[in-house]
C-alpha positions as YAML, in Angstrom:
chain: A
units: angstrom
residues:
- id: 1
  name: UNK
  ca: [24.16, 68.51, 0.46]
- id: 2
  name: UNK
  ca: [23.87, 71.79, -0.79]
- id: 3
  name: UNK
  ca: [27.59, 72.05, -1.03]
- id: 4
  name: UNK
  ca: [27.25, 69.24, -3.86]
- id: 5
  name: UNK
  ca: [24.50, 70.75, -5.38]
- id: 6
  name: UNK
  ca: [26.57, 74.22, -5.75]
- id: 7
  name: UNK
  ca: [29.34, 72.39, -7.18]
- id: 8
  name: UNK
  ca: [27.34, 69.81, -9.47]
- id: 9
  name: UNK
  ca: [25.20, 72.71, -10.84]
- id: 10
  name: UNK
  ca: [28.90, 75.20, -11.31]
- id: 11
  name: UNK
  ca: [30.71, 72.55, -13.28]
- id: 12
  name: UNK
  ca: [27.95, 72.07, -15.66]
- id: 13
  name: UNK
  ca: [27.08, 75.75, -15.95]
- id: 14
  name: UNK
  ca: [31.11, 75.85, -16.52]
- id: 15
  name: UNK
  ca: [31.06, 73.05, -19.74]
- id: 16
  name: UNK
  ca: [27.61, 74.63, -21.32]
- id: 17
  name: UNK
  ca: [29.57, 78.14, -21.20]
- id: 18
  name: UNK
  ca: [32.92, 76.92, -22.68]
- id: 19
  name: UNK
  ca: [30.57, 75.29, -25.48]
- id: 20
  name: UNK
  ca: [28.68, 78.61, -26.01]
- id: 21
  name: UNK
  ca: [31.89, 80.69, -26.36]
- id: 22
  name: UNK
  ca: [33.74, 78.76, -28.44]
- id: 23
  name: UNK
  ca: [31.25, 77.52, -30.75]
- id: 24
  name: UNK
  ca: [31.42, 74.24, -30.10]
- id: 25
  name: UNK
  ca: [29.18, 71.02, -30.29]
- id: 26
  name: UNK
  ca: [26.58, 71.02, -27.56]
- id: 27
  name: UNK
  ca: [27.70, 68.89, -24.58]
- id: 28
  name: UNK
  ca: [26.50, 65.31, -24.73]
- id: 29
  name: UNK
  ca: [23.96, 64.08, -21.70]
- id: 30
  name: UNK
  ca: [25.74, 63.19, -18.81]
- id: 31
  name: UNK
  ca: [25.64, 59.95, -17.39]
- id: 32
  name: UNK
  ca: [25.09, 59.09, -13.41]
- id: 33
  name: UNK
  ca: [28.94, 57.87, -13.08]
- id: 34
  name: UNK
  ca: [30.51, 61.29, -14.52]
- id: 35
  name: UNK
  ca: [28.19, 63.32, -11.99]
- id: 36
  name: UNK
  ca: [29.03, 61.32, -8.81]
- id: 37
  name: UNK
  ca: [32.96, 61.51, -9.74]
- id: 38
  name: UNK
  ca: [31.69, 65.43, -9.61]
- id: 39
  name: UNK
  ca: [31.49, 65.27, -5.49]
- id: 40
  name: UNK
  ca: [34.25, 64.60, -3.07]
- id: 41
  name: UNK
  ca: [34.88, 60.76, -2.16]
- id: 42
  name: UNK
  ca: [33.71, 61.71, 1.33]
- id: 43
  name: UNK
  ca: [30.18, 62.60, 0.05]
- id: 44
  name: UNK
  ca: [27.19, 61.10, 1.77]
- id: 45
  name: UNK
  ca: [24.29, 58.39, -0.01]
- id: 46
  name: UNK
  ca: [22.17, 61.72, 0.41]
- id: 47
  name: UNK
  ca: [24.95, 63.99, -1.40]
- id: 48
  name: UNK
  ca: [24.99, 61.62, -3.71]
- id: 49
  name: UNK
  ca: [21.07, 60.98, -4.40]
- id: 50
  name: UNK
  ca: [20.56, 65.00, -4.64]
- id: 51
  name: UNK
  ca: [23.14, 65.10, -7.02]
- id: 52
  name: UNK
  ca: [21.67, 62.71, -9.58]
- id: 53
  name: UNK
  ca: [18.11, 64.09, -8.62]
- id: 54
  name: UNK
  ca: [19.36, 67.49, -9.67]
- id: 55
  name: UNK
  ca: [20.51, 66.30, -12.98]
- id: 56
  name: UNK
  ca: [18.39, 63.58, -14.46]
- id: 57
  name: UNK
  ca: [14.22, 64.04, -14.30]
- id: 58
  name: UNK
  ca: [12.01, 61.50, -15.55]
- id: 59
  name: UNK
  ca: [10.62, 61.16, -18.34]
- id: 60
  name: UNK
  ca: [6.89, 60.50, -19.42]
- id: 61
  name: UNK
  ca: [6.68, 56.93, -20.56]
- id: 62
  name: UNK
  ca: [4.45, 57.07, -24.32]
- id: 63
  name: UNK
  ca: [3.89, 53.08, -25.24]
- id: 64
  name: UNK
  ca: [3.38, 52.14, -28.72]
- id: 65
  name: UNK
  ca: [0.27, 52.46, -30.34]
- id: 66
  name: UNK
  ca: [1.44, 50.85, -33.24]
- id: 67
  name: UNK
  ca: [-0.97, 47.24, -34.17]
- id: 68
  name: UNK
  ca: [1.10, 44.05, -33.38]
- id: 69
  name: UNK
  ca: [1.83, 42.15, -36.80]
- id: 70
  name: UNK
  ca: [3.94, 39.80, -35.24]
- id: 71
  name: UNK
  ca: [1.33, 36.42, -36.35]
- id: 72
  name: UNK
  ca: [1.16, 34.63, -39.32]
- id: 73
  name: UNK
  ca: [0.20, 34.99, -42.89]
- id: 74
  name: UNK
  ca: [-3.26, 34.43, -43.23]
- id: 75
  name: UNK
  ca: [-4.03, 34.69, -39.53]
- id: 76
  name: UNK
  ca: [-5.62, 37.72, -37.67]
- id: 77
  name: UNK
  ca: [-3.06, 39.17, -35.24]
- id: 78
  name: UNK
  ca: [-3.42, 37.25, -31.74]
- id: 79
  name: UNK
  ca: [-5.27, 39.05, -28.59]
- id: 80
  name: UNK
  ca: [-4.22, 40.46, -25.31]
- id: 81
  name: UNK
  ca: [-4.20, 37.89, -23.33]
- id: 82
  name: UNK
  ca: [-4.69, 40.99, -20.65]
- id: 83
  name: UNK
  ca: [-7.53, 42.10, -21.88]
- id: 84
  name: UNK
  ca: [-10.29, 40.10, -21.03]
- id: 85
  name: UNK
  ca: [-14.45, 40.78, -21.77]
- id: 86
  name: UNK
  ca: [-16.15, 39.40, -18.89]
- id: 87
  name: UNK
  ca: [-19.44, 40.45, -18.28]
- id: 88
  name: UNK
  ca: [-20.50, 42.84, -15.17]
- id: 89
  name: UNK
  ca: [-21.71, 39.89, -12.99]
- id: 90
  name: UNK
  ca: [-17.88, 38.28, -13.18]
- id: 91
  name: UNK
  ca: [-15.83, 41.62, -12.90]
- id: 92
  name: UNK
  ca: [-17.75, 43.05, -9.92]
- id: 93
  name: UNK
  ca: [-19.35, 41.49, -7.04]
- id: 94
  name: UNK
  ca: [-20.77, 42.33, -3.61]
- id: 95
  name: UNK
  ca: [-17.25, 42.17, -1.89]
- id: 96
  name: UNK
  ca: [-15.06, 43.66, -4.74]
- id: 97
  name: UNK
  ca: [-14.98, 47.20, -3.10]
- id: 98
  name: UNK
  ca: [-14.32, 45.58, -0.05]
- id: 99
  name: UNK
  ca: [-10.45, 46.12, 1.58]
- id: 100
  name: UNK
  ca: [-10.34, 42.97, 2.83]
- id: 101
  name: UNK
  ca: [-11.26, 40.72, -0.10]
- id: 102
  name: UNK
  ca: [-8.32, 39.26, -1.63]
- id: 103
  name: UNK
  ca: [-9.23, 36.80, -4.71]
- id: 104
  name: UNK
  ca: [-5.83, 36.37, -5.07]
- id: 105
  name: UNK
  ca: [-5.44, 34.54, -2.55]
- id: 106
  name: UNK
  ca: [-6.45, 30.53, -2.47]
- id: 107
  name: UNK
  ca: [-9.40, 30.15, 0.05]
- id: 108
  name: UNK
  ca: [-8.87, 25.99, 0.25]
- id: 109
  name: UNK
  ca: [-11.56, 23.41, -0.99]
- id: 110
  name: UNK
  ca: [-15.10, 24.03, -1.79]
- id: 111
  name: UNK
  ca: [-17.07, 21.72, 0.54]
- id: 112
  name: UNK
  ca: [-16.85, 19.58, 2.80]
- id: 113
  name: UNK
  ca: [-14.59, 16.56, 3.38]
- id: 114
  name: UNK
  ca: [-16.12, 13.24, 2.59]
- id: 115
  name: UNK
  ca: [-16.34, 10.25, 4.65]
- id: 116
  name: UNK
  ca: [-13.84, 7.71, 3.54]
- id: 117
  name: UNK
  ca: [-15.12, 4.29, 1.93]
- id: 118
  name: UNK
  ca: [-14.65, 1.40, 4.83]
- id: 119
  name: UNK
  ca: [-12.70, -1.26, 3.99]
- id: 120
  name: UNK
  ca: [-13.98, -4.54, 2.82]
- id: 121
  name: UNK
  ca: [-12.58, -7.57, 1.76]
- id: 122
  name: UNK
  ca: [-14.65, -8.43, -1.22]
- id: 123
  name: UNK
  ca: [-13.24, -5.28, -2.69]
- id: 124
  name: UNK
  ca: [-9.56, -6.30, -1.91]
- id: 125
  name: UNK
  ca: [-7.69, -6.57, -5.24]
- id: 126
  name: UNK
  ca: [-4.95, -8.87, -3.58]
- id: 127
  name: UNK
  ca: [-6.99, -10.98, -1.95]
- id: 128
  name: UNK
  ca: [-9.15, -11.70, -4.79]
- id: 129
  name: UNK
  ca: [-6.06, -12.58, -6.78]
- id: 130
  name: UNK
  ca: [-4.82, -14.75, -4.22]
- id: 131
  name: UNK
  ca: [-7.96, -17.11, -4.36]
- id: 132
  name: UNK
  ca: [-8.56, -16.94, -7.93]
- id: 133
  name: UNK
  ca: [-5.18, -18.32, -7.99]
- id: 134
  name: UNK
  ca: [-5.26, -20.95, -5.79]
- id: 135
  name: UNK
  ca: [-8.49, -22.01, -7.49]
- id: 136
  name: UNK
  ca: [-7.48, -21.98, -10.87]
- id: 137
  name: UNK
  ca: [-4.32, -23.63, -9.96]
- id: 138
  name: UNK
  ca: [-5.94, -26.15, -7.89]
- id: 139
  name: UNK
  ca: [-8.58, -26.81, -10.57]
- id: 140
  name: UNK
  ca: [-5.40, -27.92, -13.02]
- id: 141
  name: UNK
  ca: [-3.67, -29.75, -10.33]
- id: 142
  name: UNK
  ca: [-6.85, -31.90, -9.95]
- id: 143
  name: UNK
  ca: [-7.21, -32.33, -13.51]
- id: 144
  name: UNK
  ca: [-3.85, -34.18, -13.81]
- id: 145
  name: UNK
  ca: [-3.57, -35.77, -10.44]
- id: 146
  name: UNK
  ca: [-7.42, -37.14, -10.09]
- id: 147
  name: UNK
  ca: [-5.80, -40.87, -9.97]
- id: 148
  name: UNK
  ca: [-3.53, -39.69, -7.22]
- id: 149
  name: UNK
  ca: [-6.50, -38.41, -5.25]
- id: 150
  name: UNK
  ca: [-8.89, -41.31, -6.10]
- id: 151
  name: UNK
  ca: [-5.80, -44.19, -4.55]
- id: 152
  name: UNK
  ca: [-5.60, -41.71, -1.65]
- id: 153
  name: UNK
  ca: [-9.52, -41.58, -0.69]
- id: 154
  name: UNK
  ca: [-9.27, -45.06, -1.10]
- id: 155
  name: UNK
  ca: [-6.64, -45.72, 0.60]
- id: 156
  name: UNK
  ca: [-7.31, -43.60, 3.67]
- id: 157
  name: UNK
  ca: [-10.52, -45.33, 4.47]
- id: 158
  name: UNK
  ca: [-9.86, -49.29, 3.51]
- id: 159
  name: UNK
  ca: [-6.67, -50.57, 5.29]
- id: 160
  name: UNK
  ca: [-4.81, -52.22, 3.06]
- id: 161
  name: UNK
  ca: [-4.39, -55.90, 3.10]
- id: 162
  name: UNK
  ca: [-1.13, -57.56, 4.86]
- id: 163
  name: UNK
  ca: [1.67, -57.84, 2.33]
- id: 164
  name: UNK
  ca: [0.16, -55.67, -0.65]
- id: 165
  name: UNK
  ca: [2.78, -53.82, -2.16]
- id: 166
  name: UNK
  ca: [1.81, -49.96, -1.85]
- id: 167
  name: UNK
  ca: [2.24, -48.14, -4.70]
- id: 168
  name: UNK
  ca: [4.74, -45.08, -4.57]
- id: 169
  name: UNK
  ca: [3.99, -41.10, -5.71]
- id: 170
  name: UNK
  ca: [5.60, -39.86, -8.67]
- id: 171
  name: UNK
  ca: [7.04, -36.32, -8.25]
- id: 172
  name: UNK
  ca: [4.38, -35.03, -10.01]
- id: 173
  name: UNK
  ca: [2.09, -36.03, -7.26]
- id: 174
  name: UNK
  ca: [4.33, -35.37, -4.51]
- id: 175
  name: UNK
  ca: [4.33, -31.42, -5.97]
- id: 176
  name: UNK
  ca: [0.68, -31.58, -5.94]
- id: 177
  name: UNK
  ca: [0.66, -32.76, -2.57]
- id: 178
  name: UNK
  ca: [2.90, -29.72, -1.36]
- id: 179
  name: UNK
  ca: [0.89, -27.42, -3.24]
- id: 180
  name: UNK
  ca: [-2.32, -28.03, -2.18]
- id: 181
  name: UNK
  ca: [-0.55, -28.19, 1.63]
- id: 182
  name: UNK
  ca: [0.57, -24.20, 0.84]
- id: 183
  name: UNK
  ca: [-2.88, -23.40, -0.70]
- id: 184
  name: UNK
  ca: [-4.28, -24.67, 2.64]
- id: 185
  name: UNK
  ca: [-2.20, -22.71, 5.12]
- id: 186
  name: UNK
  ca: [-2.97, -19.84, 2.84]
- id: 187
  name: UNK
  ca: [-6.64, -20.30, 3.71]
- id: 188
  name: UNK
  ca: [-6.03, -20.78, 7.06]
- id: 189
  name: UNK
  ca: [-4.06, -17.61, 6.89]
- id: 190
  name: UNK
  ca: [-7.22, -16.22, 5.77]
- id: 191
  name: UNK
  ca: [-9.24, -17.45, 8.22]
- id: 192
  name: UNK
  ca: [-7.20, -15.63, 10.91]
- id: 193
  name: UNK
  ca: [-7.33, -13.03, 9.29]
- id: 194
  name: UNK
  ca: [-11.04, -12.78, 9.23]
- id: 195
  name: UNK
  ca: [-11.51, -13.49, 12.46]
- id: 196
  name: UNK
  ca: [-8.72, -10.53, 13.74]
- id: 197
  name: UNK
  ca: [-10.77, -8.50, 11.63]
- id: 198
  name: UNK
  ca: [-13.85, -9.14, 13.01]
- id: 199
  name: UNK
  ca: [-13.20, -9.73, 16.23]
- id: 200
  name: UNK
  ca: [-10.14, -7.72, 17.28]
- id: 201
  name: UNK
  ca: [-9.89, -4.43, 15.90]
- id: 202
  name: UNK
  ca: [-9.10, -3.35, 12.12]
- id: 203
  name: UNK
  ca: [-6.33, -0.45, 12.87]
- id: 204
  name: UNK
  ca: [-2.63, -2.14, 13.10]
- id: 205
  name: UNK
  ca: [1.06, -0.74, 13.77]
- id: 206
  name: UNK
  ca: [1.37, -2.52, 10.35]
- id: 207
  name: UNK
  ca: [1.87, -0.40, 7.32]
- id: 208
  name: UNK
  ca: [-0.39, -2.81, 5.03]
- id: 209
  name: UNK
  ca: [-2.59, -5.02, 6.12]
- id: 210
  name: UNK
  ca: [-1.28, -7.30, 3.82]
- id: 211
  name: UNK
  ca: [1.90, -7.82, 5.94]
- id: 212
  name: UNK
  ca: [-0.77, -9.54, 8.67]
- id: 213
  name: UNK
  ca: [-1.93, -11.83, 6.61]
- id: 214
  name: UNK
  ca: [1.88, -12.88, 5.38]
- id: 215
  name: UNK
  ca: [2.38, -12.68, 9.51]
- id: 216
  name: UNK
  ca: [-0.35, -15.32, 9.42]
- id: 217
  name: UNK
  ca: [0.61, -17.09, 6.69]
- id: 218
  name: UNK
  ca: [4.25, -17.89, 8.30]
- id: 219
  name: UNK
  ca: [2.63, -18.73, 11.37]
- id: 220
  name: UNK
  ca: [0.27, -21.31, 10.23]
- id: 221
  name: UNK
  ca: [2.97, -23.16, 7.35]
- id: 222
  name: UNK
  ca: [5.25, -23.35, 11.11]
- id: 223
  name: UNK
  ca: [2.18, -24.87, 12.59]
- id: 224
  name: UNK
  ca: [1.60, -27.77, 10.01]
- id: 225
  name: UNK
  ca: [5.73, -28.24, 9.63]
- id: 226
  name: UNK
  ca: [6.39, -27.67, 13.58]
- id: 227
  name: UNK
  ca: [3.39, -30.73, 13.99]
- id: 228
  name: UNK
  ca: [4.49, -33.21, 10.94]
- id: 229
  name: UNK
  ca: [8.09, -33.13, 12.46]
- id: 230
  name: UNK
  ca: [7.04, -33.87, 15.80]
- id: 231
  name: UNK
  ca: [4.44, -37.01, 14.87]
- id: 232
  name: UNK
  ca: [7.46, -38.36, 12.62]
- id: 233
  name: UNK
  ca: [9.65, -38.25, 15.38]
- id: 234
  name: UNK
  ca: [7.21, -40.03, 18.11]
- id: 235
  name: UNK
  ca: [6.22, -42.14, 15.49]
- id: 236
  name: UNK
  ca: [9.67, -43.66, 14.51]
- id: 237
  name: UNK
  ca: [10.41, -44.10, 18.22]
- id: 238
  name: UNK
  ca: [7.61, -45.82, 19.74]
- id: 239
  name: UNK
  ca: [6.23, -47.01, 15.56]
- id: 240
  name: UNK
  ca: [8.59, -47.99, 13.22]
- id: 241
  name: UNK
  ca: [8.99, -46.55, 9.92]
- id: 242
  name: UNK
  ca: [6.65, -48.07, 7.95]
- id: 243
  name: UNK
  ca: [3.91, -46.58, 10.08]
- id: 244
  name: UNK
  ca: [5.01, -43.68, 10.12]
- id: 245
  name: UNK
  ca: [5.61, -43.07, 6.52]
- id: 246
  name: UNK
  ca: [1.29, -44.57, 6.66]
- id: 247
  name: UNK
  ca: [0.72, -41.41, 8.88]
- id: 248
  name: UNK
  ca: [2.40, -39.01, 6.52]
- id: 249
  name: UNK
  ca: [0.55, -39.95, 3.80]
- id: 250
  name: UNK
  ca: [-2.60, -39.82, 5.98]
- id: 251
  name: UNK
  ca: [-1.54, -36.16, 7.50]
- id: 252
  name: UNK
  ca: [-0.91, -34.54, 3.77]
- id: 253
  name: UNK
  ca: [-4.39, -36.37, 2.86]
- id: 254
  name: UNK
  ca: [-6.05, -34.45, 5.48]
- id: 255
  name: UNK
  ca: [-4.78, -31.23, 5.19]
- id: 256
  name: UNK
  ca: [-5.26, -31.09, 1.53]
- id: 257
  name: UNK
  ca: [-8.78, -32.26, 2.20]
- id: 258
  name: UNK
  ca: [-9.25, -29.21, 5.30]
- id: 259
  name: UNK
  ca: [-8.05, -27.15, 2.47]
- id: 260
  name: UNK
  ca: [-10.55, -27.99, 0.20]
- id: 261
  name: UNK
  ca: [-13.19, -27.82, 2.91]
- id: 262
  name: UNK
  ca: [-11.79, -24.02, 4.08]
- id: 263
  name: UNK
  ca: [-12.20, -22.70, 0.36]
- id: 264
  name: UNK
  ca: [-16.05, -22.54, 0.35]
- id: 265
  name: UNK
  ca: [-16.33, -20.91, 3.86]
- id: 266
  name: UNK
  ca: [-13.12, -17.99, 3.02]
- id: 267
  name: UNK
  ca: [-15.25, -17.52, -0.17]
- id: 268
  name: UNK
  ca: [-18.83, -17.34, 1.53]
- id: 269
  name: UNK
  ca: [-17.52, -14.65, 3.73]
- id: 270
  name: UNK
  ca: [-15.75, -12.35, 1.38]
- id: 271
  name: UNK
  ca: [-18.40, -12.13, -1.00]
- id: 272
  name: UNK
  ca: [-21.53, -13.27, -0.42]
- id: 273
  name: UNK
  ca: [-22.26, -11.93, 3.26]
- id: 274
  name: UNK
  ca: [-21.87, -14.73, 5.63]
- id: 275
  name: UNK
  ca: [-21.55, -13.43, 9.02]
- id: 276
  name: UNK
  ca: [-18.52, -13.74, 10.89]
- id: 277
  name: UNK
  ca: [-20.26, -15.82, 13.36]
- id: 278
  name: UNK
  ca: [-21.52, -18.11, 10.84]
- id: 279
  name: UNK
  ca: [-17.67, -18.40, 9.64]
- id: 280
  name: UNK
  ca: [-16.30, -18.84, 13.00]
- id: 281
  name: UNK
  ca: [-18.81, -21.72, 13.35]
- id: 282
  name: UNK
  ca: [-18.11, -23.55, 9.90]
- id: 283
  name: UNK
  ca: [-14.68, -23.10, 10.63]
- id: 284
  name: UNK
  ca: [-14.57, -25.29, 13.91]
- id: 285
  name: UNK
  ca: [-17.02, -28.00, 12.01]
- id: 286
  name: UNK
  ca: [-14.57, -28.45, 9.35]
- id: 287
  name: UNK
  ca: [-11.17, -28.43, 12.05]
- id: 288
  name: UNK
  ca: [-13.50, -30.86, 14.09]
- id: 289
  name: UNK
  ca: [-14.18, -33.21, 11.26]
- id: 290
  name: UNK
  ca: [-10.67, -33.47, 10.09]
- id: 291
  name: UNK
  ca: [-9.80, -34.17, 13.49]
- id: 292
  name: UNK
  ca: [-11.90, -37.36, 13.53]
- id: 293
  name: UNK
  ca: [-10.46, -38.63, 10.63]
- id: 294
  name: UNK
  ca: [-7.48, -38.04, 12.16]
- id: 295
  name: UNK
  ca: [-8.75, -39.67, 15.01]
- id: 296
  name: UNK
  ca: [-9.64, -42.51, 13.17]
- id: 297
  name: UNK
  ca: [-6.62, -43.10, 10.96]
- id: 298
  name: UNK
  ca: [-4.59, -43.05, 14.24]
- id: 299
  name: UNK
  ca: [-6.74, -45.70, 15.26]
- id: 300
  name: UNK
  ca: [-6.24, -47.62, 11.86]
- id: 301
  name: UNK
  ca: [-2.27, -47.23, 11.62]
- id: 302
  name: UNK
  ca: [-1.05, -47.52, 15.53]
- id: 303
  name: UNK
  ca: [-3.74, -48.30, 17.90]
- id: 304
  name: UNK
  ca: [-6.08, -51.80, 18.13]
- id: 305
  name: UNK
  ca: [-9.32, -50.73, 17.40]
- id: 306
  name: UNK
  ca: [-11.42, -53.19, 20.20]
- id: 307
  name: UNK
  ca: [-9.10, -51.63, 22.43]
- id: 308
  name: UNK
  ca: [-8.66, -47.89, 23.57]
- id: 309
  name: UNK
  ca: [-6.69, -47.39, 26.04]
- id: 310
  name: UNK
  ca: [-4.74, -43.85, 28.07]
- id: 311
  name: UNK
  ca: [-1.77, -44.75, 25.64]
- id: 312
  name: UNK
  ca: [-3.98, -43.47, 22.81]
- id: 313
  name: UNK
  ca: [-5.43, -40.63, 24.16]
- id: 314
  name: UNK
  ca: [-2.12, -39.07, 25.35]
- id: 315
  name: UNK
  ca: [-0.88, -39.75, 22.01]
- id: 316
  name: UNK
  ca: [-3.61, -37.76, 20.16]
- id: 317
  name: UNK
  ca: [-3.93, -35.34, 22.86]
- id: 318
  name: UNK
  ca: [-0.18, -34.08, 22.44]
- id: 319
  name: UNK
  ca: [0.67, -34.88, 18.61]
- id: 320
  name: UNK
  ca: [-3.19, -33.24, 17.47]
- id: 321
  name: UNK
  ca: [-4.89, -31.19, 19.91]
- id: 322
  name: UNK
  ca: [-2.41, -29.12, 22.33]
- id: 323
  name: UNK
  ca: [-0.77, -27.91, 18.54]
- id: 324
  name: UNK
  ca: [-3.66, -26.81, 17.56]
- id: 325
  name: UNK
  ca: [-5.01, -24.70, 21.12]
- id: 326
  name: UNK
  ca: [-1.39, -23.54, 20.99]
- id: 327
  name: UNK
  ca: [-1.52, -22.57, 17.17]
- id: 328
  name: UNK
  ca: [-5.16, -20.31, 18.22]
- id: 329
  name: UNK
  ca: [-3.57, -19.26, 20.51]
- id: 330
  name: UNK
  ca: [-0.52, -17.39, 18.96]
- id: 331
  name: UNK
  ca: [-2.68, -16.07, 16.10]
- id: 332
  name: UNK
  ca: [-4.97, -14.87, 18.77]
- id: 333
  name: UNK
  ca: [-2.16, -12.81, 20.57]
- id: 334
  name: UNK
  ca: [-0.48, -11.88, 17.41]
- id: 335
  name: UNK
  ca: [-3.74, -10.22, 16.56]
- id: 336
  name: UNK
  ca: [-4.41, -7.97, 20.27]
- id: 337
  name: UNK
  ca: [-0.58, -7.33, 19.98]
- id: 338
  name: UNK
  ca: [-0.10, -5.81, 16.40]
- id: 339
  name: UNK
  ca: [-3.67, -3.73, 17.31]
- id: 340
  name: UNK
  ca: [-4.04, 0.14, 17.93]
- id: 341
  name: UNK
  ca: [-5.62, 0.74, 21.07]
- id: 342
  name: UNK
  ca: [-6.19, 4.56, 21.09]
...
């Protein structure tokens, strides 16, 4: 190291002496490059640090007192944004001489973390949308089918006369029928979904609750199809076909009117309070009274009504009730399946 500095410090006492003699220009300042290619190429990071260290001292730094006048014309020059006035109660605290106060550094939330709001149907955008749908759309349906439903009523409690002609359903009507059949599996749907709710547990491996209730909603438009294919095959074996076609007519009947009976009860318990008990109880009135129409249109179409015999109750047993048990059933298990249990 000192060997550099001897020859750094000889070469340029060497150039200011060959400027003083012959009357030259003073030297220009050196630059870092031409006083490294001064030492050897075997010269050390520390030769080479002394060396610049020996020839190049810093300099004071003066800023600029000059007034910015870089604004517009008209406007006073802008402020340093640096230079804030905050009073002595904002710039100084209790902590500020403190080492280990940083207010640089984020210290999280102020508070406390709320509790999050439960979850309740009546403020459930979708499902609120899904029955002021089906209402509206069943209120319009109604309004341009209300002959339809008036021959229907009528029909379903007066057996018609031996060789009357029946009259057939338009397509209109035969839409309206379907409709009102998807409107009441959606309630159904519902209904299930209530009751899992309620009853079961509200926490699912689901990612939406909504994907339940379309869970449900498959389930129950299987139930209705899976039971309306089986009657029409029973019926045209042991029936006929006229009968049968009788007992379609009567089955869409009913379910549109279960339907219509469902709607008051879903809407009861999403928004004005009813108790799930309550629902659970209105529920099986309304699947008990359809099921006694039922019972009694069977009785009408296939069966003698002086005489009841095992026949009968085997057929309503198999085509009406076990459906239904197994129908519970599934939604039921569906429910304690899809659940979080810890």
């Amino acid at each position: 190291m000192q060997q550099a500095d001897s020859i750094a410090h000889s070469q340029h006492t060497a150039h200011a002496d060959t400027a003083s003699v012959t009357g030259a220009a003073p030297v220009r300042q050196l630059t870092p490059a031409q006083v490294l290619r001064w030492l050897p190429r075997n010269a050390t990071p520390a030769q080479q640090d002394s060396a610049i260290q020996a020839h190049f001292k810093p300099a004071p730094i003066r800023w600029s007192t000059r007034p910015d006048t870089l604004h517009l014309p008209g406007h006073d020059a802008g402020h340093d944004l640096l230079k804030a006035e905050l009073p002595q109660y904002y710039r100084e605290g209790f902590f500020s001489h403190n080492a280990m106060f940083h207010p640089e550094l984020s210290g999280g939330r102020i508070g406390i973390a709320g509790s999050p709001v439960p979850y309740s149907i009546h403020n459930d955008d979708l499902i609120t949308s899904m029955l002021v749908v089906c209402f509206l759309a069943a209120v319009v349906a109604f309004s341009h089918a209300r002959r339809f439903v008036a021959r229907q009523f009528k029909a379903f409690f007066y057996r018609p006369a031996e060789g009357i002609t029946e009259v057939k359903e338009t397509s209109s009507e035969m839409r309206f029928q379907f409709f009102l059949g998807l409107v009441t599996s959606l309630l159904v749907a519902l209904v299930c979904y209530f009751y899992t709710l309620n009853f079961i547990g509200t926490t699912f491996t689901l990612q939406s609750n909504y994907q339940l209730i379309a869970i449900f909603f498959g389930l129950t438009v299987a139930y209705f199809t899976g039971k309306l294919l089986l009657s029409t095959w029973v019926n045209l074996v042991f029936f006929g076909k006229k009968k049968n076609e009788q007992w379609i007519k009567s089955s869409l009947f009913l379910l549109s009117v279960e339907g219509v009976l469902l709607f008051p009860v879903v809407l009861l318990h999403a928004y004005f309070g009813l108790s799930p008990e309550t629902s659970i109880t209105c529920v099986a009135v309304v699947a008990i009274l359809v099921k006694i129409m039922s019972l009694s249109k069977c009785l009408t179409i296939f069966f003698n009504r002086k005489l009841v015999n095992l026949q009968f109750f085997l057929y309503f047993c198999t085509l009406e009730i076990v459906p239904l048990l197994v129908f519970w059933s599934i939604a039921v298990f569906i429910g304690n399946y899809l659940q979080i249990n810890f």
